[in-house]
C-alpha positions in Angstrom: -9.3 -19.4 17.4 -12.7 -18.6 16.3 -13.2 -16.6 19.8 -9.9 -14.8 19.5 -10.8 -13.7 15.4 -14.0 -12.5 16.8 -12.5 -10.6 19.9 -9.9 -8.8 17.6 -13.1 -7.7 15.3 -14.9 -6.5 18.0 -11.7 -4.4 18.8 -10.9 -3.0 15.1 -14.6 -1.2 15.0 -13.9 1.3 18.1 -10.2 1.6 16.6 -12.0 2.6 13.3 -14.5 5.3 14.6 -11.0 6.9 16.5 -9.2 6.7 13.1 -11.7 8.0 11.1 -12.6 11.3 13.8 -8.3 12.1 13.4 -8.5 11.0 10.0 -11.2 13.8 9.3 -9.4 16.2 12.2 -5.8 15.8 10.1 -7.7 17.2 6.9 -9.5 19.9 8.3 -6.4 21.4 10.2 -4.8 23.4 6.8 -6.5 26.6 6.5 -9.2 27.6 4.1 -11.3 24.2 2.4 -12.2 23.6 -1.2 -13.7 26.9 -2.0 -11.1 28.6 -0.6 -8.9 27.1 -2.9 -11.1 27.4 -5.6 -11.9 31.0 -5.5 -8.2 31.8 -4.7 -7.7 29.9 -8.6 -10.7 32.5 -9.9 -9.1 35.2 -8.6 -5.5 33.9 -10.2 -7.1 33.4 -13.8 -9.0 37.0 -13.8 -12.6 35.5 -13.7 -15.0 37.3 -11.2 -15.7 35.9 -8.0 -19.9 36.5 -6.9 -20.0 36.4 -2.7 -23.7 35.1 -3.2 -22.8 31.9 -5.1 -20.0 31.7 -2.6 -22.5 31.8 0.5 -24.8 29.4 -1.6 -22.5 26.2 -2.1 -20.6 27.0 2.1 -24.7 26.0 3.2 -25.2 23.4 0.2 -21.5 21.8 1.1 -22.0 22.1 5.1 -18.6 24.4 5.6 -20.3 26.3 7.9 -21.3 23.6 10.2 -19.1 23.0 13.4 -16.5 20.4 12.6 -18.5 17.9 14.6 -21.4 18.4 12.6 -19.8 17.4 9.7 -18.1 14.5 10.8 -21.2 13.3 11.7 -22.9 13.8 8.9 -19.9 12.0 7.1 -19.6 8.9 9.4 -23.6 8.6 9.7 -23.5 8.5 5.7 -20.6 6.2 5.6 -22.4 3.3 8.5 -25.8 3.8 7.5 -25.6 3.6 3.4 -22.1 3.3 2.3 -22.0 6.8 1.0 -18.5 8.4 1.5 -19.7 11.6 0.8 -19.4 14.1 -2.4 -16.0 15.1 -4.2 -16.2 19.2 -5.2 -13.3 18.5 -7.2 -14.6 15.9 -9.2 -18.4 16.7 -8.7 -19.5 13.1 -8.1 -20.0 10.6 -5.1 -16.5 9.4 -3.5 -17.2 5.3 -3.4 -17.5 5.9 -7.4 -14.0 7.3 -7.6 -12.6 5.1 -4.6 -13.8 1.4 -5.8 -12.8 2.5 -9.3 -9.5 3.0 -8.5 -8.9 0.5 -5.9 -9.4 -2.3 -7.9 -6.0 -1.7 -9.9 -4.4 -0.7 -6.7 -4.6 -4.2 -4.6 -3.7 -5.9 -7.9 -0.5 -4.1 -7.9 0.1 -4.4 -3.9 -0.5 -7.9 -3.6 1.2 -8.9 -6.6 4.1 -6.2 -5.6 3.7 -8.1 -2.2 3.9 -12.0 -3.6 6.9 -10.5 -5.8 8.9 -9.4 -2.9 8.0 -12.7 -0.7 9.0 -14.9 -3.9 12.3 -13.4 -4.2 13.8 -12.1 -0.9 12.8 -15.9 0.4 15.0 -18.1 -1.2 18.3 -15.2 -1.6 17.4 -14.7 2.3 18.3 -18.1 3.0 21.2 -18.7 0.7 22.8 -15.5 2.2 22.2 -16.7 5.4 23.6 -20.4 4.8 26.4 -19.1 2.3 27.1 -15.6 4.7 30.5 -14.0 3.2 30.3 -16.1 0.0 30.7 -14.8 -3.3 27.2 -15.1 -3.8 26.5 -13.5 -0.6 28.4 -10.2 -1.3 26.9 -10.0 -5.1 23.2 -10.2 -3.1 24.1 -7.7 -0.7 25.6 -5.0 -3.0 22.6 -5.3 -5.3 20.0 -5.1 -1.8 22.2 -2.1 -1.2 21.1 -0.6 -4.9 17.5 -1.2 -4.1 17.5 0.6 -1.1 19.7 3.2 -2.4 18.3 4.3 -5.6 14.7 5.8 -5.5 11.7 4.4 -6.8 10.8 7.1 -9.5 14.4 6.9 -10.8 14.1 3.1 -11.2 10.8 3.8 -13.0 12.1 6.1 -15.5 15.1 3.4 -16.3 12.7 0.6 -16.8 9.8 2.7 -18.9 13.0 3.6 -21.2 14.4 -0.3 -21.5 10.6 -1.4 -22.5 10.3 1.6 -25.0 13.6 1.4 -26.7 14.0 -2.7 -26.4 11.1 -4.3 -25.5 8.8 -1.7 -28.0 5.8 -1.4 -25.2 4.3 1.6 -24.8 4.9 3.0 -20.8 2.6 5.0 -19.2 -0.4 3.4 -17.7 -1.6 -0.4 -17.2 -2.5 -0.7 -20.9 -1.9 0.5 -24.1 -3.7 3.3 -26.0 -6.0 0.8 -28.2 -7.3 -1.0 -25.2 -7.2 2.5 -22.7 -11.1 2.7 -23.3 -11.9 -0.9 -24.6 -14.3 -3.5 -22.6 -12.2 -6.2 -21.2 -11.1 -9.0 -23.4 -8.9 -12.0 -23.2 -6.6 -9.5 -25.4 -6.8 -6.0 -23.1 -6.1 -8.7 -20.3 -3.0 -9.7 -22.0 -2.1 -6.2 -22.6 -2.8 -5.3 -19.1 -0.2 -8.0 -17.8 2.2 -6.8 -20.3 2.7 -3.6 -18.5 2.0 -5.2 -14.8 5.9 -6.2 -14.6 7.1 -2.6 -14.5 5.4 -1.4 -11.4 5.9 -4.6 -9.5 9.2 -4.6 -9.7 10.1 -1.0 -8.7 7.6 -1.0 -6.2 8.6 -4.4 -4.8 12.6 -3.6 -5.7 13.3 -1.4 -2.2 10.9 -4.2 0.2 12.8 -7.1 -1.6 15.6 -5.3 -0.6 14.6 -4.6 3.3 13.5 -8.3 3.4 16.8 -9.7 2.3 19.1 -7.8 5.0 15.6 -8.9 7.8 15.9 -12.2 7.1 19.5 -13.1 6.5 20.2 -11.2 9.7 17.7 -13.3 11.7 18.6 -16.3 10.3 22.0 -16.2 10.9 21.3 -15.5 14.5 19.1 -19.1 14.4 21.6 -21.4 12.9 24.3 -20.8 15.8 21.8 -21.8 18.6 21.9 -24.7 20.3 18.8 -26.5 19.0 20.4 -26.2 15.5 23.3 -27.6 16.4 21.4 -30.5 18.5 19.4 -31.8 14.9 22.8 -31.4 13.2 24.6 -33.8 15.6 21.7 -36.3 15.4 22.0 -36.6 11.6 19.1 -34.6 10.1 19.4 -34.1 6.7 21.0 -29.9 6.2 17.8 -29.2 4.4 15.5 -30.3 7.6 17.9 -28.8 10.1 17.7 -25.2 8.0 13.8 -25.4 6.9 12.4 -26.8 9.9 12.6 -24.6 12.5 15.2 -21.9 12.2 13.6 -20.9 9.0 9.7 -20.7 10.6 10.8 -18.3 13.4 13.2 -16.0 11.1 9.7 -15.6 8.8 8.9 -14.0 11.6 9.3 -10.2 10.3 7.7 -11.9 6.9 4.3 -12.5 8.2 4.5 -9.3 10.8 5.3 -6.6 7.7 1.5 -7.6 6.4 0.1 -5.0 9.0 2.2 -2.0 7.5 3.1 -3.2 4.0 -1.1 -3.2 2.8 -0.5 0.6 3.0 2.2 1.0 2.3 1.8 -0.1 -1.2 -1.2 1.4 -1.6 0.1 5.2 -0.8 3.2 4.8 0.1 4.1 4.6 -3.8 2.4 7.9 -4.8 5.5 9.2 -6.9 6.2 6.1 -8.5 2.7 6.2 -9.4 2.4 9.6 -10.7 5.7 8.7 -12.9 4.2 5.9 -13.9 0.5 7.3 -14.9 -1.1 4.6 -12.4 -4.5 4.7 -12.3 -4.4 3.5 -8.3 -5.2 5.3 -5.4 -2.0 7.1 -4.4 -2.3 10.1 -7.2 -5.6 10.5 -6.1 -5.4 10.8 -2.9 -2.1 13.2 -3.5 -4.5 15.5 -5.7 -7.6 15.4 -3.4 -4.8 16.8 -0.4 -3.4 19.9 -2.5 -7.0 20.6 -3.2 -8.5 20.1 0.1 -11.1 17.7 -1.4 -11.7 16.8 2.4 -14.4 13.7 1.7 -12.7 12.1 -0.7 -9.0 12.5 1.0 -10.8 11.4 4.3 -12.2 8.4 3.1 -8.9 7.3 1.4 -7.4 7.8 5.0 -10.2 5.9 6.3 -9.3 2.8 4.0 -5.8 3.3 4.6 -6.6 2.8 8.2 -8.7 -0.4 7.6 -6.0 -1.9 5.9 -3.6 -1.5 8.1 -6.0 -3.0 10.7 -6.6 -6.3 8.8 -3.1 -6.7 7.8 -2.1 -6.4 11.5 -5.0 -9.0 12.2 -3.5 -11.5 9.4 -0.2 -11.1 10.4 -1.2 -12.2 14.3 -3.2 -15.1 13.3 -0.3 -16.1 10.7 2.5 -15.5 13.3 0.3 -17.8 15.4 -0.1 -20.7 13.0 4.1 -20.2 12.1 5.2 -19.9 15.2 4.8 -22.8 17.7 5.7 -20.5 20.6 2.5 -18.3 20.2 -0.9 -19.1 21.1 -4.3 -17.8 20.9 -5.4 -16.0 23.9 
């Protein structure tokens, strides 16, 4: 096992340096860069535009280099001292924006992520056992609802039941008194006081997804022969269901890790924005539309990571769930 973790390691780094060369290629493809765009807004508001300063920040910036200059330069910084480079919009180092957003952002996922495991779990395998029940259709037209209705829509119908019923202020992952505050036993409170609204909407549509997976492949598993086999040699229903049947439909469980990580992270960007997050989707949104190309590269760098240790988590969980894989 040991040698295999290793082996996939030694993998992920070229994967990494191809990711982060498109990664940095994919942002440089629009037209224009940052001072494009921010001397097209001069010219918009009136204010005078000097071609000298304009020369002066392309040679401090590096927009006149060759593209594989500045990759370079950007990769070199990012190996050799973890620096991710300089945001124009925000006039300040990248990791200082990036770590101090992603803190709040793998909270939410992984909470978001535990939320949809907790619940489509155990109404997965009650729809599977009880398929065409009443039960059964009452789960399935609500999964229907959650993949139906949008994200931002469920967000505005939640922010309005904790405003008008629940009297919590919406907006945000705290309340106004404890926006600037040090943290306290008391701003921590507060802060999971507004943490239910974002996990459920942005864990309502996976729940959903999860449901349908695993009641479909479940009810594929308890007609084969090997279920049938333990039945007729008087295992207890509960063994016959959670013992093997049950391990192999987890299946698409433990193999959503690799694309759910980022998923949740940008995938949510809307629900964010609705929702005033302070996580990395927003940010990431804004540093696109303004061609902020360090600081959008680097989120697509990270993005890219964690899709590349979810996929490594899921093989070596599939492995350990599934006695019909091995480590090779």
């Amino acid at each position: 096992m040991h040698g295999y973790i290793f082996k996939r390691v030694l993998y992920m780094i070229p994967t990494l340096f191809g990711m982060s060369l498109i990664s940095f290629l994919i942002i440089q493809l629009p037209p224009g860069d940052y001072l494009t765009s921010m001397i097209a807004t001069m010219s918009d508001s009136g204010q005078a535009v000097d071609p000298a300063q304009i020369e002066r920040l392309k040679e401090i910036y590096g927009f006149d280099d060759p593209f594989y200059i500045q990759y370079l330069k950007w990769i070199w910084g990012i190996v050799s001292r973890g620096d991710f480079g300089w945001s124009f919009e925000w006039n300040q180092p990248v990791s200082g924006l990036i770590w101090a957003r992603m803190g709040s952002t793998l909270v939410i996922s992984l909470l978001s992520l535990l939320f949809v495991w907790i619940v489509a779990l155990p109404i997965g395998i009650y729809s599977a056992v009880r398929r065409h029940s009443i039960s059964d259709h009452v789960f399935t037209f609500f999964g229907f609802i959650g993949l139906a209705v949008p994200n931002f829509i469920l967000a505005l119908t939640l922010m309005y039941v904790a405003y008008r019923y629940l009297g919590q202020s919406v907006g945000g992952l705290n309340s106004p008194e404890f926006a600037d505050a040090p943290w306290s036993l008391a701003k921590a409170g507060d802060f999971l006081a507004h943490l239910w609204i974002p996990i459920i909407i942005i864990g309502a549509s996976g729940t959903a997804a999860m449901i349908r997976i695993l009641r479909a492949n479940l009810t594929d598993e308890l007609h084969k022969p090997y279920v049938i086999t333990a039945r007729a040699k008087g295992l207890p229903e509960y063994k016959v269901i959670l013992k093997y049947p049950v391990r192999i439909a987890l299946n698409p469980f433990v193999s959503a890790i690799g694309w759910v990580l980022p998923h949740l992270v940008s995938g949510v960007t809307i629900t964010a924005i609705v929702l005033n997050l302070p996580t990395a989707g927003p940010l990431l949104f804004r540093a696109l539309v303004s061609q902020d190309m360090y600081l959008a590269g680097s989120f697509i760098l990270l993005l890219s990571a964690l899709t590349l240790v979810g996929m490594l988590l899921s093989d070596l969980l599939l492995a350990l769930l599934d006695p019909r894989i091995r480590f090779n």
